[in-house]
gemmi code that builds the backbone of each chain (N, CA, C; Angstrom):
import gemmi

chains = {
    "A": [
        ("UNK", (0.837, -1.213, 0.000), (0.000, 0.000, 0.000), (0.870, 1.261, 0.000)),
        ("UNK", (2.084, 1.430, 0.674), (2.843, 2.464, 0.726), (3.547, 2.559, -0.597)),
        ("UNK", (4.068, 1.464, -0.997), (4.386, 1.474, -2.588), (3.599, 2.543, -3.481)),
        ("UNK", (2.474, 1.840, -3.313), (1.382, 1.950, -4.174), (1.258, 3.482, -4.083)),
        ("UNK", (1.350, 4.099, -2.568), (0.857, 5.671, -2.769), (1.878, 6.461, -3.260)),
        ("UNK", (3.221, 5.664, -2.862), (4.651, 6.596, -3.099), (4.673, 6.699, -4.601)),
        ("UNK", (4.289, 5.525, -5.171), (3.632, 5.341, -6.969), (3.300, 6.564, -7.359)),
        ("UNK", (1.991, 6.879, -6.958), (0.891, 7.518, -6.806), (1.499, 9.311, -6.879)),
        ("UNK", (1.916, 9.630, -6.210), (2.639, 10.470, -5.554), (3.754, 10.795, -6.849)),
        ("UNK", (4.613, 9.859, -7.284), (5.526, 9.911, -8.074), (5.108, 10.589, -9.548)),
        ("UNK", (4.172, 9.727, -9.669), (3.277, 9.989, -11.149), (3.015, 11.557, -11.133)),
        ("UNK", (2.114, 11.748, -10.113), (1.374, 13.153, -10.037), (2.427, 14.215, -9.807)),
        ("UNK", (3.833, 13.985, -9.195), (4.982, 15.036, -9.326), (5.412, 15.307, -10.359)),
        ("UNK", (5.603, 14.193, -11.262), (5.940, 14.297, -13.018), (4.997, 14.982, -13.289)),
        ("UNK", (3.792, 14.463, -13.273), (2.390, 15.154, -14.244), (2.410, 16.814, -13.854)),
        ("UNK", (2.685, 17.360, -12.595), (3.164, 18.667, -12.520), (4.082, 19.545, -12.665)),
        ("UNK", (4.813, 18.272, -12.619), (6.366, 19.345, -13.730), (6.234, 19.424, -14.826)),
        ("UNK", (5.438, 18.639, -16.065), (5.116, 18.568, -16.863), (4.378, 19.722, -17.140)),
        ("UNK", (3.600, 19.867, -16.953), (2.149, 20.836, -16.396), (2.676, 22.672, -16.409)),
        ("UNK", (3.851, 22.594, -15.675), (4.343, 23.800, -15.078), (4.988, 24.031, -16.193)),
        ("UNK", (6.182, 22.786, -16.889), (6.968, 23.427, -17.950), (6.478, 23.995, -18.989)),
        ("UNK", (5.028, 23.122, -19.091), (4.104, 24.110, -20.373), (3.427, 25.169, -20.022)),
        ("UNK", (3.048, 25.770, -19.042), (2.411, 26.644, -18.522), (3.267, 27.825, -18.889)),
        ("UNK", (4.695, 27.950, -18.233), (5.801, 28.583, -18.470), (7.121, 27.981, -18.599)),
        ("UNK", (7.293, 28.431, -19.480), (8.837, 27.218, -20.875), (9.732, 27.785, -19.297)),
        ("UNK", (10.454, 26.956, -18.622), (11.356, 26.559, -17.661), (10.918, 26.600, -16.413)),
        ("UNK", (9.527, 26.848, -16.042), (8.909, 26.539, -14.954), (9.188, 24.894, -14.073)),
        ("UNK", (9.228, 24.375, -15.340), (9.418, 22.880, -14.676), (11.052, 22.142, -14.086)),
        ("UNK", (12.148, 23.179, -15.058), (13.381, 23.033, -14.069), (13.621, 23.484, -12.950)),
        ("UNK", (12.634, 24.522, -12.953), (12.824, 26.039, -11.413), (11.956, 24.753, -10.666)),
        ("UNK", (11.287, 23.761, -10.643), (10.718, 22.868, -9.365), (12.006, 22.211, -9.003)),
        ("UNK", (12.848, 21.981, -10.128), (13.635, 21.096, -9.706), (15.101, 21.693, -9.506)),
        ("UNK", (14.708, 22.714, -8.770), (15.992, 23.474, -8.330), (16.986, 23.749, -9.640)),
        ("UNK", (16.954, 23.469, -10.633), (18.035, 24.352, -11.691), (17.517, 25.450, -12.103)),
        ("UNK", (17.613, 26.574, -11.220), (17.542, 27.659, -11.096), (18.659, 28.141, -12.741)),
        ("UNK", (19.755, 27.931, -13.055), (20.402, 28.471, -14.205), (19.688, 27.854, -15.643)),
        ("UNK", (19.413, 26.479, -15.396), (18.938, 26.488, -16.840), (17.031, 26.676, -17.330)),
        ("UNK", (16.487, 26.981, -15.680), (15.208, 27.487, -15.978), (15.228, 29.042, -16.357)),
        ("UNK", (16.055, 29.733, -16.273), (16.486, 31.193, -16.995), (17.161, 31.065, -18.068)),
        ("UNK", (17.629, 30.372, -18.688), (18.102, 30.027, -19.713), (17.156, 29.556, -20.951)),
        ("UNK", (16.085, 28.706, -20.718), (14.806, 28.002, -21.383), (13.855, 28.954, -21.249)),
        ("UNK", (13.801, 29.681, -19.820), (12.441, 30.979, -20.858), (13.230, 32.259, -21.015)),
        ("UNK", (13.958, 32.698, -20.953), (14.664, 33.520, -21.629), (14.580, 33.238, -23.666)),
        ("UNK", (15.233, 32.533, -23.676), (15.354, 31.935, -24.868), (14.290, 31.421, -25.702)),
        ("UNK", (13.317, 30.884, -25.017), (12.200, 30.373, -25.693), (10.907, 31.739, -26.001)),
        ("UNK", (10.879, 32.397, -24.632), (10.110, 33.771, -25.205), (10.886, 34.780, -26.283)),
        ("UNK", (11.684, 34.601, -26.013), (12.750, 35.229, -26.728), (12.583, 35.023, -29.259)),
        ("UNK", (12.622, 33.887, -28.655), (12.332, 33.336, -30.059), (10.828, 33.074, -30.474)),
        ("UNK", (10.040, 33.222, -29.644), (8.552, 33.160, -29.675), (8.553, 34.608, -30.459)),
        ("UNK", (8.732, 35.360, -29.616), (8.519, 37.149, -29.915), (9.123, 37.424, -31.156)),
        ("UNK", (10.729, 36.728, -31.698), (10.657, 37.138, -32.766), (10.063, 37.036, -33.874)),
        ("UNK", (9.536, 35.753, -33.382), (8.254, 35.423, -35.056), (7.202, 35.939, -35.046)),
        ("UNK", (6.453, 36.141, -33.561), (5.438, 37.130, -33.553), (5.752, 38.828, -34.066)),
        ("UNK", (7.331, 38.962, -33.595), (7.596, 40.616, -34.592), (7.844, 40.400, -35.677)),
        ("UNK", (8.278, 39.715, -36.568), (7.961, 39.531, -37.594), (6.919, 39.132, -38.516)),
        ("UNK", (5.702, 38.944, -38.218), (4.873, 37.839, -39.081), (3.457, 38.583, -38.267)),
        ("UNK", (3.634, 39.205, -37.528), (2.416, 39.459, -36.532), (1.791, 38.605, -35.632)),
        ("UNK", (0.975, 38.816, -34.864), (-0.083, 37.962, -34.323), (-0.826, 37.424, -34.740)),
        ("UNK", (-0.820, 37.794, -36.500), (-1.604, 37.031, -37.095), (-1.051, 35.732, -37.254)),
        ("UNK", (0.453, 35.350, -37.358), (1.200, 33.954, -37.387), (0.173, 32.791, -36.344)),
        ("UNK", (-0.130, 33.619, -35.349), (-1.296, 32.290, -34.529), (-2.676, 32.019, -35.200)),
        ("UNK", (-2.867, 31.576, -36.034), (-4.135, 31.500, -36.543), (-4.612, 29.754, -36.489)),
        ("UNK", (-4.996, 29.639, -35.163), (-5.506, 28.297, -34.466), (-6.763, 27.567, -34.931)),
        ("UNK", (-7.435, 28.682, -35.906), (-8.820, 28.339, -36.641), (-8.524, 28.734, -38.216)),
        ("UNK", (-7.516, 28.626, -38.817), (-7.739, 29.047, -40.224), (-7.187, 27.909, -40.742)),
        ("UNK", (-6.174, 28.657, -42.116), (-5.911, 27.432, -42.988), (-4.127, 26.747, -42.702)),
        ("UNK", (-3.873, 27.570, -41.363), (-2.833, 26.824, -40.805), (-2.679, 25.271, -40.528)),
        ("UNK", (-1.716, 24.653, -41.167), (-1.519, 23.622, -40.964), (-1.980, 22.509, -39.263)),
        ("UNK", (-2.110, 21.382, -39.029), (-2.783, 21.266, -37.806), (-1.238, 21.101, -37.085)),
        ("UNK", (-0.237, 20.804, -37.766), (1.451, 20.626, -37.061), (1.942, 22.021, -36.593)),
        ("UNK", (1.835, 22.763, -37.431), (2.356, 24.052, -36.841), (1.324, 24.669, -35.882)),
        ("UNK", (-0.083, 24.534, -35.548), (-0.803, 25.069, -34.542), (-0.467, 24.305, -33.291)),
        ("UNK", (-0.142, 22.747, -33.600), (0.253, 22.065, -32.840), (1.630, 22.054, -32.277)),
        ("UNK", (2.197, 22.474, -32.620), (3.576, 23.132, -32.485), (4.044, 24.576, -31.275)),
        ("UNK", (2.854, 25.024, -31.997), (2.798, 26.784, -31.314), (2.048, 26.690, -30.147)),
        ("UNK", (1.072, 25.945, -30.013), (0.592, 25.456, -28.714), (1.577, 25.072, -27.464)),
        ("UNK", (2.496, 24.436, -27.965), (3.209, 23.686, -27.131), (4.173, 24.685, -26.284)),
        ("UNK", (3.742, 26.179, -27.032), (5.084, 27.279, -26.467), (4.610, 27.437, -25.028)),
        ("UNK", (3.017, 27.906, -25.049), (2.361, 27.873, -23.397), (0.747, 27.992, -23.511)),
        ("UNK", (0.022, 27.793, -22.885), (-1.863, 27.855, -23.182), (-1.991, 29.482, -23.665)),
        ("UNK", (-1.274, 30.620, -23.215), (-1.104, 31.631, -23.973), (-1.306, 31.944, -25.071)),
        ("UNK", (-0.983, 31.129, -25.920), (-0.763, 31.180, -27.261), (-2.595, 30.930, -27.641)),
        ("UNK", (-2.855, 30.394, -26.855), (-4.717, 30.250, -27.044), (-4.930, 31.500, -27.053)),
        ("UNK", (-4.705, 32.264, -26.054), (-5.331, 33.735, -26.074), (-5.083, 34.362, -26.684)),
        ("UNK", (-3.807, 34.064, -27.697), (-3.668, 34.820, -29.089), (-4.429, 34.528, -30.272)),
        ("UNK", (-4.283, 32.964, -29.786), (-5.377, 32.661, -31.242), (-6.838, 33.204, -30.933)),
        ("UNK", (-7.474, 33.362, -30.149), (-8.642, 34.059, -29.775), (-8.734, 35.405, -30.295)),
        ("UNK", (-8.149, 36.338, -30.004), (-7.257, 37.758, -30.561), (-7.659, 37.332, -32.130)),
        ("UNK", (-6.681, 36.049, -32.950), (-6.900, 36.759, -34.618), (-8.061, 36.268, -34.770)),
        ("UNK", (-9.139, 35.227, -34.143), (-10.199, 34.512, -35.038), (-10.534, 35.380, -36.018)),
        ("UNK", (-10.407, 34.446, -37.241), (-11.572, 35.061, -38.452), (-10.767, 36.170, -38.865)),
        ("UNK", (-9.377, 35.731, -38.628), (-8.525, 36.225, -39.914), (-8.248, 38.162, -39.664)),
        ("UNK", (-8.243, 38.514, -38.330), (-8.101, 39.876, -37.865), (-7.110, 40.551, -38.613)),
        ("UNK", (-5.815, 39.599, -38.113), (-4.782, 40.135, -38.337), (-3.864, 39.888, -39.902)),
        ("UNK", (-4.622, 40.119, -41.178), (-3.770, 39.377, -42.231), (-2.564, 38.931, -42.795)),
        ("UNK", (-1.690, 38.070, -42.241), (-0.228, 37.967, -42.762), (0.258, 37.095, -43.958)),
        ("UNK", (0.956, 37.719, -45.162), (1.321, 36.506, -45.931), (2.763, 36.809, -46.495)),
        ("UNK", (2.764, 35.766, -47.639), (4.993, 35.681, -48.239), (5.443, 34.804, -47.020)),
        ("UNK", (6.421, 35.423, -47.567), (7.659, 35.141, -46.212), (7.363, 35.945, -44.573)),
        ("UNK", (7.056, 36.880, -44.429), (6.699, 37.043, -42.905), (5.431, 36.247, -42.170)),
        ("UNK", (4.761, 35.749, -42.971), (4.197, 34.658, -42.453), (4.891, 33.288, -42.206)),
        ("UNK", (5.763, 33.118, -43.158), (6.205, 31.675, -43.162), (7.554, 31.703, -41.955)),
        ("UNK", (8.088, 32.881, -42.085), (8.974, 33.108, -41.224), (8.976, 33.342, -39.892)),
        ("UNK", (7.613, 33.727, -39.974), (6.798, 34.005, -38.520), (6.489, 32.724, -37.705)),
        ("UNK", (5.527, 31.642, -38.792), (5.170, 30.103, -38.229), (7.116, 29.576, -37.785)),
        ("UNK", (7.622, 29.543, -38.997), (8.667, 28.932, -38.691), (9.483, 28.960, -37.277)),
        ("UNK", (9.402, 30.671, -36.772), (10.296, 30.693, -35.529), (9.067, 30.422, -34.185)),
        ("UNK", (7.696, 30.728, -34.303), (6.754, 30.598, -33.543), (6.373, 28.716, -33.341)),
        ("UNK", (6.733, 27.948, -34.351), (6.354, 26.619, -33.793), (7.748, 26.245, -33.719)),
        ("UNK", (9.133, 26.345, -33.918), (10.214, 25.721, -33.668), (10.350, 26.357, -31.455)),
        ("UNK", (10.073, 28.068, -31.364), (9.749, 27.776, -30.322), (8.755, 26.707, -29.355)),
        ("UNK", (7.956, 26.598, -30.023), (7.225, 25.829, -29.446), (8.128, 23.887, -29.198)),
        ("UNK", (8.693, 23.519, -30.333), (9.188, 22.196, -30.144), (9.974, 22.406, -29.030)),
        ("UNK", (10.878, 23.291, -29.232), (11.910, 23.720, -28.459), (11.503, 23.255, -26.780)),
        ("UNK", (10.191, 23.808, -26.708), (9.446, 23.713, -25.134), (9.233, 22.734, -25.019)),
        ("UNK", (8.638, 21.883, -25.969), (8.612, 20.640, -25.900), (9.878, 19.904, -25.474)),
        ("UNK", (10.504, 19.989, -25.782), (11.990, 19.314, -25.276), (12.047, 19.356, -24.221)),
        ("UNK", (12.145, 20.864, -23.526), (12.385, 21.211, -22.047), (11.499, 20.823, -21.158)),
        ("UNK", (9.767, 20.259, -21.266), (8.672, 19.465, -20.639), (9.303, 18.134, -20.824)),
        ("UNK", (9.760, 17.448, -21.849), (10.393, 15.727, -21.742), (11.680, 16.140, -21.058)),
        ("UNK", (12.567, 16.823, -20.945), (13.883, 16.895, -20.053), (13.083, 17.150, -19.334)),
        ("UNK", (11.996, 17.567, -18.610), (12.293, 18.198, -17.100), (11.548, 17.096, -16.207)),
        ("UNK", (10.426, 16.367, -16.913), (10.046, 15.169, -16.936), (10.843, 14.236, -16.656)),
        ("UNK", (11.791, 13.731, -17.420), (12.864, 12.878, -17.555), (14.035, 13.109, -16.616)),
        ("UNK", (14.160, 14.049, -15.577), (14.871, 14.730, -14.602), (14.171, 14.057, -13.591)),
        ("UNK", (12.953, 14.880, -13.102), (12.135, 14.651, -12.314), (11.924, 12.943, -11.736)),
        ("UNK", (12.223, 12.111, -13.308), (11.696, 11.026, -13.006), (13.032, 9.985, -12.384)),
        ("UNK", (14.330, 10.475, -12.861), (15.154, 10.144, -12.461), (15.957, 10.492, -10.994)),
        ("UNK", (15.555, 11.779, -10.627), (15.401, 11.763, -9.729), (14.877, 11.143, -8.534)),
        ("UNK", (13.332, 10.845, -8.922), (12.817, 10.135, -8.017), (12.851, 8.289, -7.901)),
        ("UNK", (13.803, 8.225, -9.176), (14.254, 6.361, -8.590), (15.574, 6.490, -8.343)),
        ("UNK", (16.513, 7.500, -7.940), (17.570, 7.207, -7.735), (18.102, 7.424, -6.075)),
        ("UNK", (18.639, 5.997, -5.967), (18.746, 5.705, -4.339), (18.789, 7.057, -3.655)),
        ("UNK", (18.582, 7.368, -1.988), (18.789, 8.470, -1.145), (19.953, 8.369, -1.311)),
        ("UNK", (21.122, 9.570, -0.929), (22.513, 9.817, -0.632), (22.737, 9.863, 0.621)),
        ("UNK", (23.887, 9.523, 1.234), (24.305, 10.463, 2.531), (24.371, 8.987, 3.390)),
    ],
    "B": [
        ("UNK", (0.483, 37.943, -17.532), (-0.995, 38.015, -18.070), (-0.337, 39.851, -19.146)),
        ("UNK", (0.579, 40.321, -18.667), (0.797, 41.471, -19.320), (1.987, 40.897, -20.439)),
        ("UNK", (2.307, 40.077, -20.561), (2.904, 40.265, -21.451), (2.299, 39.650, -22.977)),
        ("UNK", (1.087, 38.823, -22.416), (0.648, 38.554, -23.764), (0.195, 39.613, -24.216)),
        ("UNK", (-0.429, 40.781, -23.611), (-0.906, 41.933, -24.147), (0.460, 42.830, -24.975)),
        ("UNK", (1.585, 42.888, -24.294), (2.575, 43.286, -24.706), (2.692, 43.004, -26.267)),
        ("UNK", (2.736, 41.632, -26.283), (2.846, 40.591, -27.524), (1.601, 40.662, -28.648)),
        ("UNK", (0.599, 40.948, -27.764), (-0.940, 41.080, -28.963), (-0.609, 43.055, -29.547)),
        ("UNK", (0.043, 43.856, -29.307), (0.352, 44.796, -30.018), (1.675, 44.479, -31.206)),
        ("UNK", (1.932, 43.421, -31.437), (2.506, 43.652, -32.669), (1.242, 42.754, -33.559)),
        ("UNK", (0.840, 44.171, -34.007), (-0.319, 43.413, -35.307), (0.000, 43.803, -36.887)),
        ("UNK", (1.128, 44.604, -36.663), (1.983, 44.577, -38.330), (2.993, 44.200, -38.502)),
        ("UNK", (3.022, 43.323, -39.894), (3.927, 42.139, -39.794), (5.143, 42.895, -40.603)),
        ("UNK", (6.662, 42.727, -41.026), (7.674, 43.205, -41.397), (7.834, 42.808, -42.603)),
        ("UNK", (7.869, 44.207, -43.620), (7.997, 43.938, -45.186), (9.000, 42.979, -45.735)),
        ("UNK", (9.177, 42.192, -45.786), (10.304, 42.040, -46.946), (10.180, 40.304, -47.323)),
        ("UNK", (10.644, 40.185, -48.715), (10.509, 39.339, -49.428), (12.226, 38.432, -49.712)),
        ("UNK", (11.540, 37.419, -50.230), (12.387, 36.505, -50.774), (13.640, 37.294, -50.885)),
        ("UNK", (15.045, 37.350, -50.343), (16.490, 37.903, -50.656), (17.358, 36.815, -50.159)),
        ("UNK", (18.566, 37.389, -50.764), (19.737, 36.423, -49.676), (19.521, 36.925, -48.380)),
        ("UNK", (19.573, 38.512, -48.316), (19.181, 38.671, -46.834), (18.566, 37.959, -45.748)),
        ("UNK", (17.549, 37.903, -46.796), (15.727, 37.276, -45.561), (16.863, 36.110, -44.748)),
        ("UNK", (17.600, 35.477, -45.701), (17.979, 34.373, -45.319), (19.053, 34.248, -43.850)),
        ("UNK", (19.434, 35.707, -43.464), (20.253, 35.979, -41.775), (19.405, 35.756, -41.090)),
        ("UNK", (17.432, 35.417, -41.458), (16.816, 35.789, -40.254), (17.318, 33.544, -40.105)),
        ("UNK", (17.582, 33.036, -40.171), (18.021, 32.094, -39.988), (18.857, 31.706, -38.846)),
        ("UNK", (19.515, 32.523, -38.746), (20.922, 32.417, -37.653), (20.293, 32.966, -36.136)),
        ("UNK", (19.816, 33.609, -35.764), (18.980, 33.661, -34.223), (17.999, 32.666, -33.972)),
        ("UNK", (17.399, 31.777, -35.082), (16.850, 30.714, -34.717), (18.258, 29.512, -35.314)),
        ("UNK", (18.904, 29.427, -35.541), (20.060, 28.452, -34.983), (20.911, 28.315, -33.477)),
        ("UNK", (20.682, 29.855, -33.291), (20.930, 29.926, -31.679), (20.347, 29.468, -30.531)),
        ("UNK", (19.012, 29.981, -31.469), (18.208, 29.833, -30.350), (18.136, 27.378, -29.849)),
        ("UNK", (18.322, 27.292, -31.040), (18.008, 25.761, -30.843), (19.419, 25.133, -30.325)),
        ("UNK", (20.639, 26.005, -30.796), (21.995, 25.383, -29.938), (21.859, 26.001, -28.562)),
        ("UNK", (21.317, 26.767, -28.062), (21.133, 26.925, -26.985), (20.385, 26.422, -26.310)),
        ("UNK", (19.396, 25.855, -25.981), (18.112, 24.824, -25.716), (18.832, 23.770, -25.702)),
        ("UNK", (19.213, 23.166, -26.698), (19.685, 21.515, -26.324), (20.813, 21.664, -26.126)),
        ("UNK", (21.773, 22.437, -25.939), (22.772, 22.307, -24.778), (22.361, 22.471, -23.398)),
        ("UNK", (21.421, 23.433, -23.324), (20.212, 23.848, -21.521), (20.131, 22.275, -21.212)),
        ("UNK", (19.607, 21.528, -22.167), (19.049, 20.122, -21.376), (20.406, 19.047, -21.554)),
        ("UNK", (21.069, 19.035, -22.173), (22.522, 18.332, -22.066), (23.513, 18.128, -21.554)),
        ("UNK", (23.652, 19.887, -20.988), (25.095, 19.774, -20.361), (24.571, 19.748, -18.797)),
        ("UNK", (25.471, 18.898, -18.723), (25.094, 18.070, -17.251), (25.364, 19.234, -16.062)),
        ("UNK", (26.281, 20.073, -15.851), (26.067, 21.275, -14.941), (26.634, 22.472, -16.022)),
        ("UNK", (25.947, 23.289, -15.944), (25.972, 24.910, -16.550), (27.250, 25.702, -15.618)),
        ("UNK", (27.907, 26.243, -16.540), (29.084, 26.492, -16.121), (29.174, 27.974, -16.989)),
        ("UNK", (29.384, 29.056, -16.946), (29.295, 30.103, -18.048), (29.985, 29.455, -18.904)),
        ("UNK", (31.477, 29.958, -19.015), (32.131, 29.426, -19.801), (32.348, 28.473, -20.961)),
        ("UNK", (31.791, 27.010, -19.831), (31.560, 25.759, -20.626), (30.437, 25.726, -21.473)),
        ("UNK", (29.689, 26.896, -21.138), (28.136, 26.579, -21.076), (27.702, 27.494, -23.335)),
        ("UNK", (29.285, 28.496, -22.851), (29.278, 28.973, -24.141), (29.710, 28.522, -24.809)),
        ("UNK", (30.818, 27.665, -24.301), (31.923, 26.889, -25.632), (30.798, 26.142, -25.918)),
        ("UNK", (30.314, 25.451, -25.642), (29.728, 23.639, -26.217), (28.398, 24.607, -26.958)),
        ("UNK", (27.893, 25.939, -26.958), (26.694, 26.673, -27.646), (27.428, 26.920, -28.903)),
        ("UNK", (28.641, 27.581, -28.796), (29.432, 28.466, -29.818), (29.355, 26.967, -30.644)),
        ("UNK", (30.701, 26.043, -30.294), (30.521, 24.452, -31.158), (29.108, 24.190, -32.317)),
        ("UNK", (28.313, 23.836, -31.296), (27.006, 23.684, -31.922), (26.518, 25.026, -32.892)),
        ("UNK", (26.695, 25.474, -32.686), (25.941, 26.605, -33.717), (26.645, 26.823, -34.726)),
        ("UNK", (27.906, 26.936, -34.741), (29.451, 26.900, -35.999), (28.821, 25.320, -36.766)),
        ("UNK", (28.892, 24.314, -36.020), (28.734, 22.945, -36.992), (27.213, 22.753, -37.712)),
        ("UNK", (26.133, 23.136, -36.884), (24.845, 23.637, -37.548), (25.290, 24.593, -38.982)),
        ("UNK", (25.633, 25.716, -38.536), (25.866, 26.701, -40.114), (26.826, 26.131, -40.868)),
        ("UNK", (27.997, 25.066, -40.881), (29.117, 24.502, -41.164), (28.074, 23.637, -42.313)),
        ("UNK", (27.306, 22.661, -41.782), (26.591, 21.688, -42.405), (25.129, 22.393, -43.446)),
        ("UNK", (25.099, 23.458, -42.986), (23.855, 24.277, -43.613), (24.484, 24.629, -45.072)),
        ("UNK", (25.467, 25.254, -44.786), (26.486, 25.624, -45.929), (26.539, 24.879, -46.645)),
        ("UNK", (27.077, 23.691, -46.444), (27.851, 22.529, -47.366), (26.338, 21.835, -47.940)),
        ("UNK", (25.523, 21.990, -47.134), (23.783, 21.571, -47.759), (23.763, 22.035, -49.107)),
        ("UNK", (24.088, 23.927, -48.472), (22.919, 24.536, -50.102), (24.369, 24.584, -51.142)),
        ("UNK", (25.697, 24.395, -50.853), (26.969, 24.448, -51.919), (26.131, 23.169, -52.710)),
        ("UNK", (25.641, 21.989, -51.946), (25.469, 20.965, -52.772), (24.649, 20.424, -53.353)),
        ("UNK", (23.648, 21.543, -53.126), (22.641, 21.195, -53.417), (22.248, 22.581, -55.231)),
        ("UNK", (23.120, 23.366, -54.592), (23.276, 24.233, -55.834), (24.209, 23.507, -56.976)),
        ("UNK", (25.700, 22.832, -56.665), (25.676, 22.202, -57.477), (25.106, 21.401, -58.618)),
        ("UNK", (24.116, 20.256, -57.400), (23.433, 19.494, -58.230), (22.384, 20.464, -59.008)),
        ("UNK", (22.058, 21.667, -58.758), (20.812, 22.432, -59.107), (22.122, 23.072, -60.615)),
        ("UNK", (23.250, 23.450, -60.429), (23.599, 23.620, -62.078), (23.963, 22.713, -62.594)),
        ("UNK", (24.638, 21.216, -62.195), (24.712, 20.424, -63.281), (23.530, 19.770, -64.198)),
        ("UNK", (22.248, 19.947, -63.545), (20.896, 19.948, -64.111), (20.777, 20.485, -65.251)),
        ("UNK", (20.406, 21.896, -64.751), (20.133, 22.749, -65.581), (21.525, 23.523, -66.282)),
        ("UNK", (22.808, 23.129, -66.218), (24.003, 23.420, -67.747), (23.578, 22.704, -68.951)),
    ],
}
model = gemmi.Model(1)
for chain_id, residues in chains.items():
    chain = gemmi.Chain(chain_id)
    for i, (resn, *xyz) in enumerate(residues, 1):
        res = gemmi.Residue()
        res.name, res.seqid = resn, gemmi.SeqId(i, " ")
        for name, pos in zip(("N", "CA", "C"), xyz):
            atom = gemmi.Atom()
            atom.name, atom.element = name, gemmi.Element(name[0])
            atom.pos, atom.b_iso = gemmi.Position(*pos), 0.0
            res.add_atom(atom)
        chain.add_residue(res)
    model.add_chain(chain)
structure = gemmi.Structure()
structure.add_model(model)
structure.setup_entities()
């Protein structure tokens, strides 16, 4: 039974670091005390978010148009934020096309993979952490 | 909650078309990705170390980008000579 809850327990600490890293891109290393590379991952990740949004506009989030379902799926992954942008262009507000659109998706969903990475590392931290013997 | 507002004021997007230029906007998103997967790699962050193994990665990224489009332009004039 103690297994079972420490299980229990284990799962639901991942599922919130998980949770946190997407909420805010390095939220989920700052649980796990790496304070340097959780400033490093949202530094960098808003960082490269913003430039495709200054380039390409806010219209680059277009979560209901003829955007591909990979790159919405992509740009999602930067933080639930990105919902409240796509809310902002519905129905095509903001018109972007050429290259500042494409250049816009391009740096707006590579941020997004990017986060993705840093939710499976921080995950994959978290989890190793918690099977590796006590010290001391 | 303020900075998406920050972010929902850029609603005009930046002129410019197809150039060799367009093509620098390339290199801050090469950074940006040698920087990220070195964040989750290098086993303790060190300044120093933390730039060498970024600088590495981002030189062999543009190193291999290069030698891509040399060869790929090649094959694109022995085509079309």
């Amino acid at each position: 039974m103690m297994v079972l809850r420490t299980r229990e327990k284990q799962t639901l600490f991942l599922f919130i670091v998980g949770l946190l890293a997407w909420l805010v891109p390095g939220a989920g290393h700052l649980l796990l005390k790496e304070k340097e590379r959780s400033i490093i991952i949202f530094v960098t990740i808003v960082l490269t978010f913003c430039v495709g949004i200054y380039i390409g506009s806010i219209g680059v989030i277009n979560l209901y148009g003829s955007t591909p379902w990979y790159v919405v799926g992509a740009q999602i992954m930067n933080s639930p934020a990105v919902l409240v942008l796509g809310q902002m262009t519905t129905g095509g507000a903001y018109p972007v096309n050429g290259w500042p659109n494409e250049i816009g998706q391009i740096y707006t969903s590579t941020a997004g993979l990017l986060n993705l990475l840093c939710i499976v590392n921080a995950v994959y931290l978290a989890y190793l952490r918690g099977t590796e013997p006590a010290r001391g | 909650m303020e900075t998406i507002f920050v972010i929902a004021t850029f609603t005009v997007p930046e002129k410019f078309g197809a150039s060799p230029q367009s093509m620098l906007w390339l290199l801050p998103l090469v950074a940006a990705i040698a920087i990220i997967y070195k964040a989750t790699k290098v086993p303790a962050i060190k300044a120093g170390n933390f730039i060498k193994e970024v600088t590495i990665l981002f030189g062999s990224i543009i190193v291999f980008i290069i030698i891509a489009a040399l060869t790929l332009h090649a094959f694109a004039w022995l085509i079309t000579a």
